[in-house]
Backbone bond lengths (Angstrom), bond angles and torsions (degrees), N, CA, C in turn:
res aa  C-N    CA-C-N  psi(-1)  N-CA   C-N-CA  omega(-1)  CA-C   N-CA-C  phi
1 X - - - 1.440 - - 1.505 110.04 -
2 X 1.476 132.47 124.03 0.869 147.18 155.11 1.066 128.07 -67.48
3 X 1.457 133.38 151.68 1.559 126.06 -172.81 1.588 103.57 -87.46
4 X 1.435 126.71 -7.42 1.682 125.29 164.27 1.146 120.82 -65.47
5 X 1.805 114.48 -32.53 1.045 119.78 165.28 1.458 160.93 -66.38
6 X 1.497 127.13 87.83 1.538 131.95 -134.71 1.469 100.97 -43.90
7 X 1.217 103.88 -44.31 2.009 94.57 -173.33 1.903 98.77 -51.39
8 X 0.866 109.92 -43.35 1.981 103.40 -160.89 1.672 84.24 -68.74
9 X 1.037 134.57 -50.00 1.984 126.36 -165.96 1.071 105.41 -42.03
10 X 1.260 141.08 135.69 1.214 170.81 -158.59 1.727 86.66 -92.31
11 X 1.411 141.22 109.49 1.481 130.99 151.90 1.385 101.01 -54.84
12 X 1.399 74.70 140.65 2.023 121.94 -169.84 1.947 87.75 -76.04
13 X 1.245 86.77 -62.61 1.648 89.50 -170.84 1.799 134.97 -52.45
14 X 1.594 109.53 -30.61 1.330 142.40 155.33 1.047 138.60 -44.75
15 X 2.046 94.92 -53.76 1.417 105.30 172.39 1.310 118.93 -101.84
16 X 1.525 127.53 14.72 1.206 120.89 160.72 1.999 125.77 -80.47
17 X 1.046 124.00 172.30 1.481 115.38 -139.14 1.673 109.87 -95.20
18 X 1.695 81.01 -11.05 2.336 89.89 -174.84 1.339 96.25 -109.37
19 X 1.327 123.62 12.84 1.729 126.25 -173.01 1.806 87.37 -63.03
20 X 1.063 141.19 -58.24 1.484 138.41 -175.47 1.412 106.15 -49.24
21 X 0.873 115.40 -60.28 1.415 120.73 -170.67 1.463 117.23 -58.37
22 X 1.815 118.67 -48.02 0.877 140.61 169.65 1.733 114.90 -49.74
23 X 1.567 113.67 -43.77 1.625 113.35 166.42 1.379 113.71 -78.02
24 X 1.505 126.35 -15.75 1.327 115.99 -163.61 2.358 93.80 -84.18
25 X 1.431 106.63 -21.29 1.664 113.76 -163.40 1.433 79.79 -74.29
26 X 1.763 124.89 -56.25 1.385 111.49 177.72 1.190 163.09 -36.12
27 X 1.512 77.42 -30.08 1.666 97.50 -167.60 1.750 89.96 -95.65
28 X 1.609 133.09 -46.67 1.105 124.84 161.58 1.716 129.80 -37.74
29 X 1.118 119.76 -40.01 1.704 136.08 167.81 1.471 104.16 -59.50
30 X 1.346 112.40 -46.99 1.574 106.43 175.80 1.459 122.62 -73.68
31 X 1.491 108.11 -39.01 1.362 87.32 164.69 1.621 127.99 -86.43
32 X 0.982 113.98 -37.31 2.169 93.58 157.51 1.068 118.94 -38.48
33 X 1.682 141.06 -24.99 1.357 118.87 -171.48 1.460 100.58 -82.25
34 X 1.587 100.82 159.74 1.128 110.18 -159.54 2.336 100.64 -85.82
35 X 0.705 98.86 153.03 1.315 109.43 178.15 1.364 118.01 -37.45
36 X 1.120 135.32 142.47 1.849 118.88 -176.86 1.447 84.26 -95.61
37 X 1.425 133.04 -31.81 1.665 115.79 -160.30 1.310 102.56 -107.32
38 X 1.652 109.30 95.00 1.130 125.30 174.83 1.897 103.16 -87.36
39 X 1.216 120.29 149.41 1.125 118.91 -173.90 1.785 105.10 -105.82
40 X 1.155 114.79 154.01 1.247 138.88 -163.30 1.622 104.10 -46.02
41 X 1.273 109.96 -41.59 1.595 118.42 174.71 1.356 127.62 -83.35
42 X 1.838 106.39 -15.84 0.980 97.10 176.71 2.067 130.80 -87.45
43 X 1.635 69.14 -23.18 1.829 104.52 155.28 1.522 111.17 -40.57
44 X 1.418 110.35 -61.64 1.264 129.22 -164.25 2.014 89.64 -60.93
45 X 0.749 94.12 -49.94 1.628 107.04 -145.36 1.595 95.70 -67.86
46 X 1.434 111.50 -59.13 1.714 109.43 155.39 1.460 140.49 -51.04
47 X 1.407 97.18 -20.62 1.580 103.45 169.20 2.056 111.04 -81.42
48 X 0.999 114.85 -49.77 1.359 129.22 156.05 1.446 110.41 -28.56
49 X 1.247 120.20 -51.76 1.567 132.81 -141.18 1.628 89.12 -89.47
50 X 1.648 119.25 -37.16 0.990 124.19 -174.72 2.192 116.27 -90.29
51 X 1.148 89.72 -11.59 1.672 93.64 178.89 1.424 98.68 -83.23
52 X 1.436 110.33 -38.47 1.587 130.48 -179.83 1.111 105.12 -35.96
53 X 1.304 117.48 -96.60 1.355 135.20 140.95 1.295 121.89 15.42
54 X 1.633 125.74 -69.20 1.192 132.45 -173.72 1.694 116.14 -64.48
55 X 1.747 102.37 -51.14 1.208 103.89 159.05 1.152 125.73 -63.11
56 X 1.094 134.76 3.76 1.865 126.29 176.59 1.527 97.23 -91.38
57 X 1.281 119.79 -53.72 1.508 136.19 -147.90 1.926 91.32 -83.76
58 X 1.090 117.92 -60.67 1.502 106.14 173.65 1.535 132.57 -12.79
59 X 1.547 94.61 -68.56 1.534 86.34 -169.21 1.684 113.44 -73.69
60 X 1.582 99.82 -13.34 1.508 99.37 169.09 1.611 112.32 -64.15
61 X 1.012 111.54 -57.14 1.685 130.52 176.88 1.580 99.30 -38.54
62 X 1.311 116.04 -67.30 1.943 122.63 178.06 1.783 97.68 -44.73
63 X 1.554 106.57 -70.57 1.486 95.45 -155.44 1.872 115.73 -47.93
64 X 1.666 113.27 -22.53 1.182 117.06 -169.44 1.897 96.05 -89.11
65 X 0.717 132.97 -37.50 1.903 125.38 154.09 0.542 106.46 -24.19
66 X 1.458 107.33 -96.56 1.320 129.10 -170.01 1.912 116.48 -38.11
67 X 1.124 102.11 -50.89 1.643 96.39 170.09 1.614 125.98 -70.62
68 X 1.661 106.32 -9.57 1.300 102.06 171.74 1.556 112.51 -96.11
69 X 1.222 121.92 -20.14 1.325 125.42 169.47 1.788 117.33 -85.81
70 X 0.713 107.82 3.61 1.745 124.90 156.72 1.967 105.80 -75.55
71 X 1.450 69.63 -61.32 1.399 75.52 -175.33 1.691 127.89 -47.31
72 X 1.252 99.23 -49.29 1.301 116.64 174.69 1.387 113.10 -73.09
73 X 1.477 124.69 -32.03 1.519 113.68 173.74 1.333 98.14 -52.15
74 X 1.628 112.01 -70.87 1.409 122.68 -178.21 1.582 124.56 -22.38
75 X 1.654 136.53 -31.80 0.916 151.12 -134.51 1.596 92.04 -122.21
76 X 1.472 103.65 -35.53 1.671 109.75 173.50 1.280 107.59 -89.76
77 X 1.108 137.79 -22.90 1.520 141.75 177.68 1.307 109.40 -51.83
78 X 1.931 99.58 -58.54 1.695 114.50 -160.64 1.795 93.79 -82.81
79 X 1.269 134.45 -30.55 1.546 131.26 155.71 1.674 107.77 -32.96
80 X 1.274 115.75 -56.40 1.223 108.93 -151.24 1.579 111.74 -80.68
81 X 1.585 102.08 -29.60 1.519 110.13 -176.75 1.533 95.29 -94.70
82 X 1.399 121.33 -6.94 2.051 89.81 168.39 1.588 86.71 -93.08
83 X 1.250 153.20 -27.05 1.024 124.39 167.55 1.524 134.44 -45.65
84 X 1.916 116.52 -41.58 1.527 111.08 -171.90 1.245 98.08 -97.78
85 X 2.045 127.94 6.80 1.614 113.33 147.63 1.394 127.36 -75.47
86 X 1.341 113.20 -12.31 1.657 123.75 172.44 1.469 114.27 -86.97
87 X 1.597 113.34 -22.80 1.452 106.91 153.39 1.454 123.63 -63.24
88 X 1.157 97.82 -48.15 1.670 104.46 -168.92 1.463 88.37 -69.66
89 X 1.132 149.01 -74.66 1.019 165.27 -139.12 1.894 100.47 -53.36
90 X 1.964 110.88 -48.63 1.287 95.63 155.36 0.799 122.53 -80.75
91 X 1.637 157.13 -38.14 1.408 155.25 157.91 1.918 94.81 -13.76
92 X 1.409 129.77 -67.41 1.119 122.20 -169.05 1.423 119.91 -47.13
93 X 1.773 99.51 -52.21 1.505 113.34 -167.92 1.751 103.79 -71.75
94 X 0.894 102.48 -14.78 1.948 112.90 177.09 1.885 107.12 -78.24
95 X 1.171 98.79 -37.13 1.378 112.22 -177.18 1.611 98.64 -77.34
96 X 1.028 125.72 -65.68 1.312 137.45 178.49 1.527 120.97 -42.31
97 X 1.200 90.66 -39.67 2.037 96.20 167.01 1.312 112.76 -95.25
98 X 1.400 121.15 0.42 1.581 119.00 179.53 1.616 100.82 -94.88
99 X 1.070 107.57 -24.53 1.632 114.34 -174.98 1.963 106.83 -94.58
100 X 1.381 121.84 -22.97 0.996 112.05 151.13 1.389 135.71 -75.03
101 X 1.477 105.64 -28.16 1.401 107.88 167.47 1.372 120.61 -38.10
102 X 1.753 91.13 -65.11 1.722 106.47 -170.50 1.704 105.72 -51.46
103 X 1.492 111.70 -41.14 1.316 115.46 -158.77 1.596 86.87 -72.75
104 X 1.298 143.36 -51.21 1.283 126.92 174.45 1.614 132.63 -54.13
105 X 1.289 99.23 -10.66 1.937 116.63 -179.97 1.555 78.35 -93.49
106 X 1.255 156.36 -75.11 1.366 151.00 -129.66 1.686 93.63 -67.19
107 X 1.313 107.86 -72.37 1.128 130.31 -178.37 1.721 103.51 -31.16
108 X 1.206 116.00 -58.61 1.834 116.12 -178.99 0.953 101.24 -69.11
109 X 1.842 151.95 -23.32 1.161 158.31 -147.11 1.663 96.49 -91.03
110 X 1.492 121.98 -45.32 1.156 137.89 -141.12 1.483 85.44 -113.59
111 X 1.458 152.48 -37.55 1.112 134.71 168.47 1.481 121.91 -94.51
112 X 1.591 105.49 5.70 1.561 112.80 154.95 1.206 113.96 -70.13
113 X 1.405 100.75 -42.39 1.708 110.44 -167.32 1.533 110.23 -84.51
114 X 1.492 115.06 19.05 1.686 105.76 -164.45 1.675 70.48 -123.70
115 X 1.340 154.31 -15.82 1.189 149.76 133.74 1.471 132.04 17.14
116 X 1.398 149.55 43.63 1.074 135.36 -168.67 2.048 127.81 -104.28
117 X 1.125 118.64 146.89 1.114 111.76 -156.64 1.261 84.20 -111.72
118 X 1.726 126.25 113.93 1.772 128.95 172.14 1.235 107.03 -111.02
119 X 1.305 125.25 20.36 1.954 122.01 135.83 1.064 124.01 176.01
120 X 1.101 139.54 151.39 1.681 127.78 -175.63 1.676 109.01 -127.97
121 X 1.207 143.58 142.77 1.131 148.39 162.22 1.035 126.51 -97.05
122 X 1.412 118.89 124.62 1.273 125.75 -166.32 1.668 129.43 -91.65
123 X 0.899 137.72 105.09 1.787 140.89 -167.98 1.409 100.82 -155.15
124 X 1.384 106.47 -175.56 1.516 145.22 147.00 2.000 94.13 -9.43
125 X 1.653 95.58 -70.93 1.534 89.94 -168.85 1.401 89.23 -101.70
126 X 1.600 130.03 142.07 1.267 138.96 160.40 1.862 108.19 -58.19
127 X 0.886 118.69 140.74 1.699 120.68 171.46 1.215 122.40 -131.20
128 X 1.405 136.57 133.85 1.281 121.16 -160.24 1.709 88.09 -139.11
129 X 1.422 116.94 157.01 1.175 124.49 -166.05 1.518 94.31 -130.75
130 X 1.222 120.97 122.85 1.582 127.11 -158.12 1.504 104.35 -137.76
131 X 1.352 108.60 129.49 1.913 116.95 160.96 1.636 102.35 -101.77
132 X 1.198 117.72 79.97 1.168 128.53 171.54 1.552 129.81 -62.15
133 X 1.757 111.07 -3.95 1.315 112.49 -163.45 1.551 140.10 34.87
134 X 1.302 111.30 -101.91 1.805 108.39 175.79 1.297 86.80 -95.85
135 X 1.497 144.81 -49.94 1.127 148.48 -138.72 1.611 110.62 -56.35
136 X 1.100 110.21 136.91 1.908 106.80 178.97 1.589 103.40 -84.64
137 X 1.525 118.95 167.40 0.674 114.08 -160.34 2.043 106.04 -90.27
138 X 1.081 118.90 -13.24 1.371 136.48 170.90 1.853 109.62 -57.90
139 X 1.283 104.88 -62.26 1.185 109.47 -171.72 1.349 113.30 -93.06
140 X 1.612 122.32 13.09 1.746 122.16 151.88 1.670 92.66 -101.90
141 X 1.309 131.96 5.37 1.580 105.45 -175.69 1.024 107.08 -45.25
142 X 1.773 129.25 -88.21 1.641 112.51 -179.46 1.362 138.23 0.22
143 X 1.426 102.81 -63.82 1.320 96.99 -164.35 1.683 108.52 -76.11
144 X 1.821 117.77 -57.61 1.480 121.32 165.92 1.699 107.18 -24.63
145 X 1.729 140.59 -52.95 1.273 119.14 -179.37 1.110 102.69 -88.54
146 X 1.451 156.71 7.39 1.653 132.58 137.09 1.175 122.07 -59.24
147 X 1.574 113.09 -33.20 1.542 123.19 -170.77 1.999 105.67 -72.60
148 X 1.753 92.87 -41.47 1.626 101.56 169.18 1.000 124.14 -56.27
149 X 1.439 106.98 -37.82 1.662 127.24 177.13 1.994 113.52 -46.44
150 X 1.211 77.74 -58.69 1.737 85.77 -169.00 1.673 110.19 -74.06
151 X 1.043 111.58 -15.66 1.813 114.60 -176.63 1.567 111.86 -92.78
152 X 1.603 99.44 -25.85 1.448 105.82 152.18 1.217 133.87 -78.23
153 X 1.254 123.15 -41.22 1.099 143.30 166.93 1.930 113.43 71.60
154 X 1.257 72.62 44.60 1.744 105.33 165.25 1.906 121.45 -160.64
155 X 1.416 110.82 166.72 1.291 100.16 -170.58 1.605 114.41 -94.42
156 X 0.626 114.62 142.87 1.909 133.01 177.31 1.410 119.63 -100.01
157 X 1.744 120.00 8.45 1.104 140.77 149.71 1.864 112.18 -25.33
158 X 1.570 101.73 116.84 2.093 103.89 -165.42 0.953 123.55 78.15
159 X 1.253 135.11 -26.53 1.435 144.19 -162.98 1.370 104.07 -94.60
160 X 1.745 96.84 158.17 1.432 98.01 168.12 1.501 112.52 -118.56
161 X 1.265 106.03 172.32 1.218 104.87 -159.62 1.985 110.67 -139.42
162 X 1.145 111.11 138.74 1.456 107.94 -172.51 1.368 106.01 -83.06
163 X 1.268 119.20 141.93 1.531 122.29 172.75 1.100 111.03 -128.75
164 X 1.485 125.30 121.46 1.585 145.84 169.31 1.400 116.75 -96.14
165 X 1.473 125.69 138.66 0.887 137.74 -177.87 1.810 114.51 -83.62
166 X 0.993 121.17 128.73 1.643 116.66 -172.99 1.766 97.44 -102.44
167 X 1.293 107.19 151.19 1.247 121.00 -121.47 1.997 99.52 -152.07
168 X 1.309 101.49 -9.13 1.619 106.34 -176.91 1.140 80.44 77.42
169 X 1.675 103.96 -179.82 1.585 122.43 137.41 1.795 127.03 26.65
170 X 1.284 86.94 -44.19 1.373 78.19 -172.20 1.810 125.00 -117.11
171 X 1.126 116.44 172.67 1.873 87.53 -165.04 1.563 115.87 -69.20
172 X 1.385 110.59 171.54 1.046 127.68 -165.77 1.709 128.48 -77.08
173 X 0.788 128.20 101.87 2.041 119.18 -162.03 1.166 112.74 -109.60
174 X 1.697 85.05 133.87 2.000 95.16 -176.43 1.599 117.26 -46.77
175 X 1.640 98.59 145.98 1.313 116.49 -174.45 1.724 92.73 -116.33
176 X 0.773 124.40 -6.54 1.909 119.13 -158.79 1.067 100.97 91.84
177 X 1.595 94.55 -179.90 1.436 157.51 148.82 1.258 129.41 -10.27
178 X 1.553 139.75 102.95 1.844 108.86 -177.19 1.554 82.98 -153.42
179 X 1.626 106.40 120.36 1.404 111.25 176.28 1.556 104.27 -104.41
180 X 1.661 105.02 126.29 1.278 111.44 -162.09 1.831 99.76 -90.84
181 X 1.220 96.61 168.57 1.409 97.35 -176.03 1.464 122.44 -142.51
């Protein structure tokens, strides 16, 4: 035997050290695989096993869809209607402050106009004697120096002007300040 000769070579594959180990994983892999010669019935019997199967698991599979896409319509439903209640909802609160507004312009309109000036004294400092009711004395200025205006019967245009509170009966107490214009 010559060393050219394949019978005398020592296999490469044999004499390496996991070659045991390596046939023992083999021979395990071969037997788990499943058989190639399945017989005609057993075909049958696995194909069955698997329609079986399909029909059992289906309507389970549908009812859980189907209940999650409920769900989710549902989830878009209640999205959509808390959305067009937060429209309406500002539309109201818009309405609601547009109608207090006005009702707060009416309201100053009506205690401007309850405003009366019952005398003014004339000097150095102009003096006006005012039943101002609720009205402050800022937001009747206008009208108190037109009303001063005409009882004087001159204009008070720049000037300021003293405002007293009338009092019935009893004397009259400063209200302030009102620079007419």
């Amino acid at each position: 035997m010559s060393p050219s000769d394949p019978e005398s070579r020592p296999d490469r594959a044999t004499d390496h050290p996991w070659h045991e180990w390596a046939e023992a994983v083999q021979q395990s892999l071969s037997s788990t695989r499943p058989s190639q010669d399945l017989s005609r019935t057993q075909t049958l019997v696995l194909g069955l096993t698997g329609l079986l199967l399909i029909a059992l698991l289906f309507p389970v599979y549908d009812h859980y869809l189907r209940r999650e896409l409920r769900a989710r319509d549902a989830a878009e439903s209640l999205r959509r209607v808390a959305q067009e209640a937060n429209k309406e909802l500002q539309k109201l609160e818009a309405a609601n402050q547009e109608q207090a507004q006005r009702l707060a312009a009416r309201q100053r309109r009506e205690r401007i106009r309850a405003v009366r000036v019952t005398g003014v004294i004339d000097g150095e400092e102009a003096v006006a004697i005012v039943v101002l009711g609720n009205a402050s004395t800022d937001e009747a200025a206008d009208t108190i120096c037109t009303q001063a205006e005409r009882q004087l019967r001159r204009s008070l245009s720049g000037q300021l002007l003293k405002v007293q509170r009338a009092r019935g009966n009893q004397p009259a107490e400063d209200a302030g300040w009102v620079e007419c214009r």
